[in-house]
Backbone as a printed PyTorch tensor [residue, N CA C, xyz], in Angstrom:
tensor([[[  0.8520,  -1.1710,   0.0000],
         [  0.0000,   0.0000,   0.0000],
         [  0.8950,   1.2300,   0.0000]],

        [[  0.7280,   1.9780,  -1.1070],
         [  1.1290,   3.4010,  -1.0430],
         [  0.5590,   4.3250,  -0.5870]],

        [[  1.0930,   5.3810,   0.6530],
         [  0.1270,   6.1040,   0.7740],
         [  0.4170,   7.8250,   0.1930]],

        [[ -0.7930,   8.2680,   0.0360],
         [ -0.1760,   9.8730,  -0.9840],
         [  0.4170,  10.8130,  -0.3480]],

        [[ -0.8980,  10.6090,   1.1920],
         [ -0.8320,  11.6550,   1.8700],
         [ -0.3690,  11.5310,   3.2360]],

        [[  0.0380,  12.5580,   4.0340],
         [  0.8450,  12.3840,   5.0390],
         [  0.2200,  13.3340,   6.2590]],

        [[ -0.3090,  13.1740,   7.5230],
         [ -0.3740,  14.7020,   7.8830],
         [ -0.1620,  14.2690,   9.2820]],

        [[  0.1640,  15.4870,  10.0060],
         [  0.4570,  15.2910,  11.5040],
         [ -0.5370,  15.2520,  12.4600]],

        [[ -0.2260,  14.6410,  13.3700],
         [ -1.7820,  14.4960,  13.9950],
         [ -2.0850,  15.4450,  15.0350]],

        [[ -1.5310,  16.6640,  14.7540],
         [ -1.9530,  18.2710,  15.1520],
         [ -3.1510,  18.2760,  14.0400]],

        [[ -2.6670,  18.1000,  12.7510],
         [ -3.3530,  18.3270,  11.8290],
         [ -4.5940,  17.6640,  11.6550]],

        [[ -4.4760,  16.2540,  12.2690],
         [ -6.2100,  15.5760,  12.7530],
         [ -6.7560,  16.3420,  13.6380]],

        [[ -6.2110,  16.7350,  14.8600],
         [ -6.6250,  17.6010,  16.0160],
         [ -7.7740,  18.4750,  15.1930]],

        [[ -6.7250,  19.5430,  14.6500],
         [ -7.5200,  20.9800,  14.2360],
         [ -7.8770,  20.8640,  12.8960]],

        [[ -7.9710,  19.8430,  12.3410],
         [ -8.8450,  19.9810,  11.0820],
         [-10.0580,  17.9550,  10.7700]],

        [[-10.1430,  17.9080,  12.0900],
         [-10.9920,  16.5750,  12.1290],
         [-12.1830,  16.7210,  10.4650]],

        [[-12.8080,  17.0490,  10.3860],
         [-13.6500,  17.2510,   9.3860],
         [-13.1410,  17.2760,   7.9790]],

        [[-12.0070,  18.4080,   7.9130],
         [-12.0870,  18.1420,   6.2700],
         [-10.6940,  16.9770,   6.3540]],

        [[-10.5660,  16.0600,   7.2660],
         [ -9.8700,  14.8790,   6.9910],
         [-10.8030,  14.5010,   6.3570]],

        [[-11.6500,  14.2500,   7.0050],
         [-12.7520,  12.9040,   7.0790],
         [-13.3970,  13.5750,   5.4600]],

        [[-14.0560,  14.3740,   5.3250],
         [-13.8860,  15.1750,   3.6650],
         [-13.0630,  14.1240,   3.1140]],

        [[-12.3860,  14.6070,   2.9480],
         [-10.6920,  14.2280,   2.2380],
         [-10.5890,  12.7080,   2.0870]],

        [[-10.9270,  11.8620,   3.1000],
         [-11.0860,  10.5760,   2.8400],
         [-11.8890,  10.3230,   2.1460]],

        [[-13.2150,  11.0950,   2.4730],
         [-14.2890,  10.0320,   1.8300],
         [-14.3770,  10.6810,   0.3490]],

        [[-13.8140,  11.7840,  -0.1900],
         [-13.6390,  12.6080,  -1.5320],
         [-12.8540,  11.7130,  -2.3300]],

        [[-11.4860,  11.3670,  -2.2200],
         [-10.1360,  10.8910,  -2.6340],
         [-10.0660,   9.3370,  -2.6540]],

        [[-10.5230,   9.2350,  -1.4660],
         [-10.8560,   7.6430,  -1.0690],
         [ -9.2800,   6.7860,  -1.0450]],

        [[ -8.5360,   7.7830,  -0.4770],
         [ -6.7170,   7.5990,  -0.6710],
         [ -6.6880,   7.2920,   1.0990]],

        [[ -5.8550,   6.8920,   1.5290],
         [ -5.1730,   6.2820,   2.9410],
         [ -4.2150,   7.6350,   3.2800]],

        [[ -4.8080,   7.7300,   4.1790],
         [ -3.5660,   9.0140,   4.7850],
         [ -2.8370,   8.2120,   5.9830]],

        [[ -1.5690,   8.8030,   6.2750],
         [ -1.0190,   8.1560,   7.2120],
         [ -0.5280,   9.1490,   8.0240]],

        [[ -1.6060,   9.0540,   9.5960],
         [ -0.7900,  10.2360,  10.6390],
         [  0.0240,   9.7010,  11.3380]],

        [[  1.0700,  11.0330,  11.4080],
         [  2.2170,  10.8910,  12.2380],
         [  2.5110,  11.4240,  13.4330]],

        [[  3.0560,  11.3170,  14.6850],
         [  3.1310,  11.4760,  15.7520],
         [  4.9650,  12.2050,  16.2260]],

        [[  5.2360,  13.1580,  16.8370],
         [  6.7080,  13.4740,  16.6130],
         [  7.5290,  12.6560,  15.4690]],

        [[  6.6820,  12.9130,  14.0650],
         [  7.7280,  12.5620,  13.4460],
         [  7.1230,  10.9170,  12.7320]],

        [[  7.3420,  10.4040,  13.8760],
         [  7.1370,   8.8270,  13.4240],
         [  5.3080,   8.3840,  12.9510]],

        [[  5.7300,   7.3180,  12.0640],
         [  4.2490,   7.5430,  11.9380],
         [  3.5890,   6.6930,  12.9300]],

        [[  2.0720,   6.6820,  12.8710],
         [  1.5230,   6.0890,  14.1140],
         [ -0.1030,   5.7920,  13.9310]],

        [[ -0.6490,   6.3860,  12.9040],
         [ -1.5960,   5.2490,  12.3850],
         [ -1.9820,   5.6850,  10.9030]],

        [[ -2.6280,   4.9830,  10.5310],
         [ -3.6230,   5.0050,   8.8190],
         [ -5.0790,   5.1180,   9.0180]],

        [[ -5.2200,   6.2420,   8.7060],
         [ -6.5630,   6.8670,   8.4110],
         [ -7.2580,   6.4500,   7.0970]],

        [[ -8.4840,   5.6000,   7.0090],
         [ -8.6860,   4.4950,   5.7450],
         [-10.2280,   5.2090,   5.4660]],

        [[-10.1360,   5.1020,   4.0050],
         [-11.5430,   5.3660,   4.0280],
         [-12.9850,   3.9760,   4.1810]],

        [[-13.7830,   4.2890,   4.8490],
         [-14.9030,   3.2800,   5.6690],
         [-14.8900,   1.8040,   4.5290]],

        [[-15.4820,   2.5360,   3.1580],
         [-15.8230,   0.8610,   1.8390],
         [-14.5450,   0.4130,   2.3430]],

        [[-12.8760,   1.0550,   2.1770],
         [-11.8850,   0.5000,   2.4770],
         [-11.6130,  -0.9410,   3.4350]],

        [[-12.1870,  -0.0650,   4.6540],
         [-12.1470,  -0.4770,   5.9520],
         [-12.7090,  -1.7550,   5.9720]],

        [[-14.1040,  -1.6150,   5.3710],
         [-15.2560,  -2.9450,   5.3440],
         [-15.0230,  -3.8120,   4.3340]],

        [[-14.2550,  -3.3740,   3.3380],
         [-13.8770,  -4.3680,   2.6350],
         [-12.2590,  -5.2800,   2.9130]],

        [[-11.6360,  -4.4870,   3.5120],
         [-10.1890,  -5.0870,   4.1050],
         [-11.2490,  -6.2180,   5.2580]],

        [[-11.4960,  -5.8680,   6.0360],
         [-12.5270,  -6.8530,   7.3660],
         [-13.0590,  -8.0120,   6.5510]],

        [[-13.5470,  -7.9740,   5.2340],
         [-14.3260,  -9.0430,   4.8780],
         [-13.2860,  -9.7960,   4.1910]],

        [[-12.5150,  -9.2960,   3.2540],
         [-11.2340,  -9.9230,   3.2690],
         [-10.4140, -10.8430,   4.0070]],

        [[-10.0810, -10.3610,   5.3210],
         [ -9.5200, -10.8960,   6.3300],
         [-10.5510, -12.0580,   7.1480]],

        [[-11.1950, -11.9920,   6.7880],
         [-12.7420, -12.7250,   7.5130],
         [-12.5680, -14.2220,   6.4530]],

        [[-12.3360, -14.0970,   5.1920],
         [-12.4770, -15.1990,   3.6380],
         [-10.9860, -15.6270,   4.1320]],

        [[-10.2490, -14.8470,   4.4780],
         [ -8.7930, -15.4200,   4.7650],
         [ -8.5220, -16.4030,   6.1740]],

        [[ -9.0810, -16.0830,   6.8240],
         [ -8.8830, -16.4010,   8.0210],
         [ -9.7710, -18.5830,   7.4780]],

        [[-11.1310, -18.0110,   7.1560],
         [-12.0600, -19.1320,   6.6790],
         [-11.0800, -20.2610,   6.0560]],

        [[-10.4190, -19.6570,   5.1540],
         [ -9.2740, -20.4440,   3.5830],
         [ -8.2580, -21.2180,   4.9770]],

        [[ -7.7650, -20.3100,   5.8610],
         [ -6.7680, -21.1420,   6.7450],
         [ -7.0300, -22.1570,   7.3410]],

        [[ -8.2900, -21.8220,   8.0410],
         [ -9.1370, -23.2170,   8.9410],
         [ -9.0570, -24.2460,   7.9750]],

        [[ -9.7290, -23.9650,   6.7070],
         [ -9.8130, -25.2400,   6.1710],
         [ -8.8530, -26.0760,   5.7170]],

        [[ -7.6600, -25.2040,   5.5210],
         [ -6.3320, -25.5570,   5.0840],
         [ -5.7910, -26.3450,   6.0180]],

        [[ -5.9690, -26.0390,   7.5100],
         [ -5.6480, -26.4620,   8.6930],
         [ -6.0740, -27.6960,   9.1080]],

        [[ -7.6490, -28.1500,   8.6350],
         [ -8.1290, -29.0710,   8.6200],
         [ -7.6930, -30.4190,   8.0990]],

        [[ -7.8020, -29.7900,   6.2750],
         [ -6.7960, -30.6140,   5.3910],
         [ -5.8790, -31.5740,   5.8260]],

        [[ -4.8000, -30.6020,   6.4700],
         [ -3.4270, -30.7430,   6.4670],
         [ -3.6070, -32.1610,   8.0610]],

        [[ -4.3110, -31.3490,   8.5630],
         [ -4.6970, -32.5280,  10.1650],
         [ -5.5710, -34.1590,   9.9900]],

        [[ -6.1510, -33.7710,   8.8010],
         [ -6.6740, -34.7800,   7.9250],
         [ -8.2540, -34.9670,   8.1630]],

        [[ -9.0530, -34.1200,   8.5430],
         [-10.1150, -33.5500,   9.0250],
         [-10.7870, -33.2570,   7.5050]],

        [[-11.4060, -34.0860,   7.1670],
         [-12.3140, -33.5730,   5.6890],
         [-12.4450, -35.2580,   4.9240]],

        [[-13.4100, -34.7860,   4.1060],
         [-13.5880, -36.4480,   2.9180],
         [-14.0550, -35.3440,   1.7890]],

        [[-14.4230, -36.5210,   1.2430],
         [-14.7590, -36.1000,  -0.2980],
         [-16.2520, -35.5910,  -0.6190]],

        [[-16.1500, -34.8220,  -1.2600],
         [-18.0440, -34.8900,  -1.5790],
         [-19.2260, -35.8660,  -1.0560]],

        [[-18.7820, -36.6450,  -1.9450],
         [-20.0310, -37.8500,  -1.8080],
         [-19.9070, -38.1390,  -0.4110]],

        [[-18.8180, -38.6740,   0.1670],
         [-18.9630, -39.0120,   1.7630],
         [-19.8160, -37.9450,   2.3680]],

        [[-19.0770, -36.6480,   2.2510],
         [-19.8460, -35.5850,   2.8770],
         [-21.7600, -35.3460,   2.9200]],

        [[-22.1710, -35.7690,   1.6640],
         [-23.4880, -35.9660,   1.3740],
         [-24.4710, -37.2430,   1.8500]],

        [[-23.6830, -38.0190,   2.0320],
         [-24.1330, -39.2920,   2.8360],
         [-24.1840, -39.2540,   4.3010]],

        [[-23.2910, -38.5670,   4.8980],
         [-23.0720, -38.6910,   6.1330],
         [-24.2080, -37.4940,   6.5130]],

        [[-24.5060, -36.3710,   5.7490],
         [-25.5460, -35.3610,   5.5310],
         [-26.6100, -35.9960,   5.6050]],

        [[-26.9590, -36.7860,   4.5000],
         [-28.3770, -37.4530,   4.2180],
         [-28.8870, -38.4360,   5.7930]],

        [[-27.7650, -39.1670,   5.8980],
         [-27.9490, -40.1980,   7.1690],
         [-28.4600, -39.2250,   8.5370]],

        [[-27.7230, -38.2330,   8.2470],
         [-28.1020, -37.1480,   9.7950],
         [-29.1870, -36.1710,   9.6770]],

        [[-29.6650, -36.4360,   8.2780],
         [-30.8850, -35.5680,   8.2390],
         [-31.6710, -36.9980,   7.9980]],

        [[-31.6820, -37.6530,   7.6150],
         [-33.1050, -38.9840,   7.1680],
         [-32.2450, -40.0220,   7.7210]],

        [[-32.3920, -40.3400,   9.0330],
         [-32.4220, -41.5670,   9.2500],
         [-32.8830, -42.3110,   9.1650]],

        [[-32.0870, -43.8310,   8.9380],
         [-32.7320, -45.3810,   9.1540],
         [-33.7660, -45.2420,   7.2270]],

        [[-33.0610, -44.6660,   6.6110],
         [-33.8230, -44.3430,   5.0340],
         [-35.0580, -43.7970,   5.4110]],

        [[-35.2580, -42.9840,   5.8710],
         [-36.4190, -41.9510,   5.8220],
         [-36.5980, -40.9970,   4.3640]],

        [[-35.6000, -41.0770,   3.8390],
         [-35.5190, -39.9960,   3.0310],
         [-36.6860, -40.2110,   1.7590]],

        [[-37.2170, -39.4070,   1.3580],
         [-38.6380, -39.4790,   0.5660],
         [-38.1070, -39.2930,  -0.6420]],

        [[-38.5870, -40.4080,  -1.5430],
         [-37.8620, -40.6060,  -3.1560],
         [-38.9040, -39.1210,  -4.3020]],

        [[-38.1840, -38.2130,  -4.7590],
         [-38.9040, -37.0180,  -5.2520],
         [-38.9070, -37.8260,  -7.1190]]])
């Protein structure tokens, strides 16, 4: 991530509003800085909610990867049988 803009966080202090302007106009990542160093990223909100849902599909992809790897999973068809058996037991299941 590149960011364009830079501002000090005096400059959040006394100009809170046309940040928030500025984000949601530009829709660019500012990054405030603190004596100098920087110290956080000011994101605009779609940004925000879409990085979260991101990280949410990522996190999901690992578990299952995790699973995999532990040997925790079958194949389709098993999966659908063992489904069918726990929803229609003892052949309950009604021929459509």
């Amino acid at each position: 991530m590149l960011l364009s803009k830079t501002r000090p966080i005096s400059y959040l202090k006394s100009n809170t509003a046309e940040l928030a302007e500025e984000l949601k106009n530009d829709q660019n990542d500012i990054l405030i800085t603190q004596n100098g160093a920087a110290a956080f990223v000011c994101v605009p909100i779609e940004r925000y909610e879409s990085n979260r849902q991101a990280l949410a599909l990522l996190r999901l992809l690992n578990m299952g990867k995790q699973e995999v790897e532990q040997g925790r999973h079958s194949d389709a068809g098993e999966a659908m049988s063992a489904l069918e058996q726990e929803l229609f037991p003892e052949g309950q299941r009604k021929k459509v």
